[in-house]
C-alpha positions in Angstrom: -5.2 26.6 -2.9 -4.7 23.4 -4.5 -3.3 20.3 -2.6 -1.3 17.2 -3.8 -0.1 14.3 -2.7 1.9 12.2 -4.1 2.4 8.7 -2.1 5.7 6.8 -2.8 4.7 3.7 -1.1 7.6 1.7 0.4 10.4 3.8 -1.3 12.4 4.9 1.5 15.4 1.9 2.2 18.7 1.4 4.2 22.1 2.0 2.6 23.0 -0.4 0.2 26.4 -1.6 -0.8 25.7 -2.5 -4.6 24.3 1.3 -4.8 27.7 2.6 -3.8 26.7 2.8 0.1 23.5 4.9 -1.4 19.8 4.5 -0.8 17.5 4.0 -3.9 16.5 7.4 -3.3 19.9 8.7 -2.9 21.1 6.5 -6.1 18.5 7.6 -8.4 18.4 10.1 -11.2 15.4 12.3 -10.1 15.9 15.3 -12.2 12.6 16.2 -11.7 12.0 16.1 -7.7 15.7 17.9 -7.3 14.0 21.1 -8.9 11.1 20.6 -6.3 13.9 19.8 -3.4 15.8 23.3 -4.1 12.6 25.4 -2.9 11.3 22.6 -0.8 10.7 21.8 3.5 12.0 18.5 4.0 12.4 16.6 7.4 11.3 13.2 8.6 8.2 12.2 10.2 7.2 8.8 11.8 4.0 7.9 10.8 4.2 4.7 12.4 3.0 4.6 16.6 4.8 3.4 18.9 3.5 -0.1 19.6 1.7 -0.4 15.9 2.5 -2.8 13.6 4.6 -1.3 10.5 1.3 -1.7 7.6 0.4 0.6 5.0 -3.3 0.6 6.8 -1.6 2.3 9.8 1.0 4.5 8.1 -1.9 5.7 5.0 -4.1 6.6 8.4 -1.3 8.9 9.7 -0.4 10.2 6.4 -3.8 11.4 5.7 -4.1 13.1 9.0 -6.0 10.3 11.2 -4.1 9.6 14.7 -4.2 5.5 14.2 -4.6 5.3 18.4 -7.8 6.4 17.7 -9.1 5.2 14.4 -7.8 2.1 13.6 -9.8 -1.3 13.2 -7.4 -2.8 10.9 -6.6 -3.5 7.2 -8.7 -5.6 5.5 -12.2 -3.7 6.5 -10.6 -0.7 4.6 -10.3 -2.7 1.5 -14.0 -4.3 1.9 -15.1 -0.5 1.7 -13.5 -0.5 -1.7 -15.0 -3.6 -2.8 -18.3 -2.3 -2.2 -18.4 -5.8 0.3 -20.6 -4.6 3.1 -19.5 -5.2 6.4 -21.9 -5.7 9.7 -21.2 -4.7 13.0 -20.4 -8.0 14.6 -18.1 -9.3 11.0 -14.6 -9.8 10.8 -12.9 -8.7 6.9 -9.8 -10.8 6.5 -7.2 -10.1 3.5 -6.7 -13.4 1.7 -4.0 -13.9 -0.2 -3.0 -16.0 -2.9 0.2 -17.4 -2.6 2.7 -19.9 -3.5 4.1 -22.6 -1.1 6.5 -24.6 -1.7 4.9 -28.4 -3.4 7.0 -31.0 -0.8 6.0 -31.8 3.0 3.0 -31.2 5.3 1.5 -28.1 5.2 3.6 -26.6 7.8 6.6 -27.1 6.6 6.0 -25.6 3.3 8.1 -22.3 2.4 6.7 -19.2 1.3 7.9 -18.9 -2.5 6.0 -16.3 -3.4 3.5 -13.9 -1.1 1.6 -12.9 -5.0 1.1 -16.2 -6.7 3.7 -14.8 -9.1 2.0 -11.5 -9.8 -0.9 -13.5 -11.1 -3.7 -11.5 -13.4 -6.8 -10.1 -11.9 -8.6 -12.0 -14.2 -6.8 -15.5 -13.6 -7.3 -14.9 -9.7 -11.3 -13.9 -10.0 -11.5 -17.9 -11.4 -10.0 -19.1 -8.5 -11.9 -16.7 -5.9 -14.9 -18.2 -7.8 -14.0 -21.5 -7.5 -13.2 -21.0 -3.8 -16.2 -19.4 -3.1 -18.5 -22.2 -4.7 -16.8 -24.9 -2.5 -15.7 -23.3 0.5 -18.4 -20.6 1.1 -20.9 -20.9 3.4 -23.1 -19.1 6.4 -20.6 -17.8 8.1 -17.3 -17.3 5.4 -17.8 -16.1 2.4 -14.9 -15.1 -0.4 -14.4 -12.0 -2.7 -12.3 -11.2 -5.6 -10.1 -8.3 -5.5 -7.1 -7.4 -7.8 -4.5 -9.4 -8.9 -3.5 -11.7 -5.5 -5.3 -9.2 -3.3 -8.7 -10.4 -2.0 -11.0 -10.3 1.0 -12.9 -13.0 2.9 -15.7 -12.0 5.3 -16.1 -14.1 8.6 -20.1 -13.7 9.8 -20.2 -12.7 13.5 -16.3 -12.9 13.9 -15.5 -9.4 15.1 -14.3 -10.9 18.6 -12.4 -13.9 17.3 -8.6 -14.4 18.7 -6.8 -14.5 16.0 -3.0 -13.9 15.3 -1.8 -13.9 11.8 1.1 -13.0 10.3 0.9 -10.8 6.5 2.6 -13.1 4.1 5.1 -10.5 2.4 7.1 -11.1 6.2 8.0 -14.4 5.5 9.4 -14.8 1.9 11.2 -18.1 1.6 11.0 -19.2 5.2 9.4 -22.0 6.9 5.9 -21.2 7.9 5.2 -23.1 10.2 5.7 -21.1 12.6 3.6 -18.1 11.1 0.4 -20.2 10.9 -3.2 -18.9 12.2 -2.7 -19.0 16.2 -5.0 -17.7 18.6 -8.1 -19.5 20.0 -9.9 -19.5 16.6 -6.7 -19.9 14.7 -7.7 -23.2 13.7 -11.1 -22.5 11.6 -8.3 -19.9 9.3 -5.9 -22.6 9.1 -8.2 -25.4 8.2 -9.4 -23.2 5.0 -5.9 -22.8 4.1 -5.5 -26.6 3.8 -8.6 -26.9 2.3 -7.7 -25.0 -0.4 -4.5 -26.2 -1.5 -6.9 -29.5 -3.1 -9.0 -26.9 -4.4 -6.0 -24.7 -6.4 -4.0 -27.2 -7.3 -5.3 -29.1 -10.5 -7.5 -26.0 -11.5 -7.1 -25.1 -15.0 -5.6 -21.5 -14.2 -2.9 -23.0 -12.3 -2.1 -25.9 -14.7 -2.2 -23.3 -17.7 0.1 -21.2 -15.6 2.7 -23.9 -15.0 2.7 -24.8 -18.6 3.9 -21.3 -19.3 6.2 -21.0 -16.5 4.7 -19.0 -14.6 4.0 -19.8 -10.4 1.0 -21.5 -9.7 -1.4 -20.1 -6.8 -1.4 -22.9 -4.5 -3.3 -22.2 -1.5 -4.7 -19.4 0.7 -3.2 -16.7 3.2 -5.0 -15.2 5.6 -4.3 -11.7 7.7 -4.8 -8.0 8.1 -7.9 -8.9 10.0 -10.6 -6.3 12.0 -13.9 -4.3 11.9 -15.6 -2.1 10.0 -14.0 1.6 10.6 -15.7 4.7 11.6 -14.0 7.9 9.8 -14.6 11.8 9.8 -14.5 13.2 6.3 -11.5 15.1 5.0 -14.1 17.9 4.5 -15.1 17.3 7.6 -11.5 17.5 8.9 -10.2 20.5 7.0 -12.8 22.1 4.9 -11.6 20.6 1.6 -13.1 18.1 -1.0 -10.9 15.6 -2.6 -10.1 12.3 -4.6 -8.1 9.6 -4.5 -6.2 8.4 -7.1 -4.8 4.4 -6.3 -4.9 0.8 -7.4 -4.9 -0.8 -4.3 -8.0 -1.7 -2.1 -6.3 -0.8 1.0 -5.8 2.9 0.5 -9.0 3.6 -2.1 -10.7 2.0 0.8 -9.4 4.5 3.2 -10.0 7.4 1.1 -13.7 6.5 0.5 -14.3 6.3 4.4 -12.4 9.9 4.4 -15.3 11.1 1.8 -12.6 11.5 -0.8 -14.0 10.6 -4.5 -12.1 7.5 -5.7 -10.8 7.6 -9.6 -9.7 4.4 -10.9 -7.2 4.6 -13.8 -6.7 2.0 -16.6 -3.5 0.3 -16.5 -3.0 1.0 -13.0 -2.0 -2.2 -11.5 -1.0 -2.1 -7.9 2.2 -3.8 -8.8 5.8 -2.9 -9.8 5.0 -2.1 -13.3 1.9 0.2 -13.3 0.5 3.7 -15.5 2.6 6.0 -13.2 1.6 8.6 -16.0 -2.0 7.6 -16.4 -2.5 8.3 -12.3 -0.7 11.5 -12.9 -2.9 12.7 -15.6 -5.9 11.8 -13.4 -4.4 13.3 -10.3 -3.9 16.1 -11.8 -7.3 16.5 -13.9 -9.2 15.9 -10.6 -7.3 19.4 -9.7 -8.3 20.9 -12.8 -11.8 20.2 -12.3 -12.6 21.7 -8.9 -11.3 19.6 -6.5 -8.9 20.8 -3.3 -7.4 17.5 -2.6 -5.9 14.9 -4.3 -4.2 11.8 -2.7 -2.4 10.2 -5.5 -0.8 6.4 -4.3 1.5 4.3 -5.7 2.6 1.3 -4.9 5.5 0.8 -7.2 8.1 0.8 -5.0 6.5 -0.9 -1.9 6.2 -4.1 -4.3 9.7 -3.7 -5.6 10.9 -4.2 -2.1 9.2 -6.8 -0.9 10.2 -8.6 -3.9 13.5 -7.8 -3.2 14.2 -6.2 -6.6 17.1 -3.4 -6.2 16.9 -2.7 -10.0 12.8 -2.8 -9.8 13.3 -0.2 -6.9 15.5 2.8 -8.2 13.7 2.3 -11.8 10.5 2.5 -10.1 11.9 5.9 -8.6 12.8 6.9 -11.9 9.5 6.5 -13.3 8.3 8.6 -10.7 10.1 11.5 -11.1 10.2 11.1 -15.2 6.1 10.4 -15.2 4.4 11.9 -12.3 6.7 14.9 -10.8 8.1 15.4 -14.5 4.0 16.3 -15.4 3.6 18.4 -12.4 6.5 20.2 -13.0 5.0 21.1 -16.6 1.8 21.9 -16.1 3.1 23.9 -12.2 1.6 26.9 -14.3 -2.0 25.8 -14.5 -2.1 26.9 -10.9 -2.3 29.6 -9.6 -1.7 28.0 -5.9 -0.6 24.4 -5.4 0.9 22.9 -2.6 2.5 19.7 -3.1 4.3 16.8 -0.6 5.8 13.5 -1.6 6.9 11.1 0.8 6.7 7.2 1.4 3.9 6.1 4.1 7.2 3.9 5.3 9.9 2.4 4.3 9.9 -1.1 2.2 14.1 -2.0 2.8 15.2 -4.3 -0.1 17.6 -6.0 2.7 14.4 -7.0 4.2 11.6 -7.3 2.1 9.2 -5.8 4.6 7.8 -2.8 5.8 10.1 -1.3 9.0 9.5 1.5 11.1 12.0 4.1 10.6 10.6 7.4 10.0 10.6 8.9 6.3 11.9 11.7 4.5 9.0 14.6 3.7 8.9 17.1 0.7 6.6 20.0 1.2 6.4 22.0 -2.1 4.6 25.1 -2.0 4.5 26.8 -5.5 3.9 30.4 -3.8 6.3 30.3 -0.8 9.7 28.6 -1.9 12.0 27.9 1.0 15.4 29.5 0.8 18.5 27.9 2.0 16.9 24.4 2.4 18.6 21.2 2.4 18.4 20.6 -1.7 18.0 17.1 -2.3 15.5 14.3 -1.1 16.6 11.0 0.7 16.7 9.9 3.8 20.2 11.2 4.9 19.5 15.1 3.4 16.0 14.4 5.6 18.3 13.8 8.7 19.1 18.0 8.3 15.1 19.5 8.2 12.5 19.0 10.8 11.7 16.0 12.7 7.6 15.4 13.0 7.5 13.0 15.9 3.6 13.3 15.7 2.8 11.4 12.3 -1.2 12.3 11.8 0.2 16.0 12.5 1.8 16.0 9.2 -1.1 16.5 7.8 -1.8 19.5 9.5 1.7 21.3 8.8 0.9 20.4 4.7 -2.9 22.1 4.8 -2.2 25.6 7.1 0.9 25.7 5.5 3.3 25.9 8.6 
């Protein structure tokens, strides 16, 4: 038996008025996923705990079968894994964003224009992260380039620091002071953040950036902070060797702690635009070649909604189910077994622009065993009619034994 998953980060949503009372989901033409839906399970699951915040660190835990009460150390040590940054025992891995604030006023009463630095290159923001690193670095911080506005700074013996920090894509266009490091050691974070706004702000890459009209990275954002994380293997787990197929640190990160075998596609971005048919081909190839499992991500959506894009959403859907489910549904007869489930790790709601936590709609495809009289589509109303998994890790378990 061959397994798939297909990772639709962020795309389940509320209602929406301009979509005729719809969901994106709902409002999309997916062709390609209704063929799935007509022989499909589909229900809800909450892969969000109780009492957890509502991040893609927690939810991708719960997708791929790890109870978060158990496992999780938080977000950013999961993309130092993927870095290759190595992490000791007593280290704290902070995600550090660059952003754009808002040029007038004291730092804290800047607004938060822009969470990515306008999307800005991967090349453009490793200039910046070098910069930062050359002048801020030291003993005890030190700063690493990631992808596009996505990048990690390790605190030396800061595992048991209080912090509180708040992720950045919460607080689009508001005031943030209020959402500043807090905490005992809040003020070391905060203190780097002010530093680097002198630092960013008459660098060449941001001057050449306003000269195009493009936004400027103007200072530094720090959260998703905690320890390196201890994992089983998938293999370990359920017997099964696997890849993962993503663009993002976060979840690559993840899958290399679960022994999975991380394949890196060109043109794969992370953002709303992205190779959604490149990161099919290579999900799909990693099948071909002897794997089990394949954990295919995209983040498409997820970054559509926090931009607050309605258009960027449903065509991001679209593209899903034209580029990546479109392939799998041509080349279903490669296999002689597949199993395949699509769902969102949560919801991204355009009418918020953050992550929520609502449970998602679940598709559960297996190519040998269609289900008869099922509901027929995939959203998160047709969900409301399957099964309910209250128990989000569990999922995981219902997908491989095929319950």
């Amino acid at each position: 038996m061959k397994y798939l998953i297909i990772l639709t980060d962020g795309a389940a949503d509320y209602k929406i008025a301009e979509l005729d009372n719809k969901t994106p989901l709902q409002y999309a033409q997916t062709p390609n996923i209704d063929k799935l839906a007509h022989s499909a399970d589909i229900g809800l699951v909450q892969t969000i705990p109780q009492g957890f915040p509502p991040g893609s660190d927690v939810a991708n835990l719960s997708v791929m079968g790890f109870d978060p009460r158990r496992y999780y150390t938080g977000r950013s040590p999961l993309e130092a894994v993927s870095m290759g940054v190595k992490l000791g025992d007593q280290d704290m891995a902070l995600r550090c964003n660059l952003v754009c604030l808002s040029p007038e006023g004291d730092y804290q009463d800047k607004i938060m224009q822009d969470y990515s630095a306008g999307e800005i290159s991967t090349e453009e923001s490793g200039k910046l992260m070098a910069e930062l690193q050359a002048q801020l670095g030291n003993e005890e911080f030190s700063f690493h380039a990631g992808i596009s506005y996505r990048h990690l700074v390790v605190w030396k013996n800061g595992a048991d620091k209080d912090l509180e920090l708040t992720p950045p894509h919460d607080i689009s266009d508001r005031v943030v002071g209020e959402y500043l490091p807090q905490g005992r050691d809040g003020s070391k974070l905060l203190h780097l953040m002010m530093q680097s706004q002198e630092i960013l702000k008459n660098h060449p890459v941001n001057r050449e950036r306003i000269e195009k009209g493009q936004i400027p990275a103007t200072s530094i954002w720090f959260w998703g902070e905690g320890r390196r994380p201890s994992l089983p293997t998938f293999e370990e787990k359920y017997g099964l060797k696997g890849s993962v197929v993503c663009a993002v640190d976060l979840v690559r990160g993840l899958g290399i702690c679960a022994g999975l075998t991380p394949v890196k596609v060109a043109g794969a971005t992370g953002s709303v635009e992205t190779n959604f048919a490149g990161k099919a081909r290579a999900a799909l190839d990693e099948l071909k070649r002897g794997q089990d499992f394949v954990f295919l991500h995209i983040e498409s959506p997820d970054e559509a909604g926090h931009q607050g894009n309605l258009q960027s959403k449903v065509w991001s859907v679209e593209k899903i189910d034209k580029e990546v489910v479109g392939l799998l549904l041509a080349e279903m007869d490669d296999f002689d077994q597949i199993r395949v489930m699509l769902l969102p790790d949560h919801r991204t709601p355009i009418s918020i622009r953050t992550h929520s936590s609502e449970p998602v709609p679940f598709l559960i495809y297996d190519k040998n065993k269609p289900v008869s009289g099922g509901v027929g589509k995939y959203h998160e109303e047709s969900a409301l009619q399957g099964p309910f998994v209250a128990v989000g890790y569990s999922l995981m378990d219902r997908f491989i034994q095929g319950e």
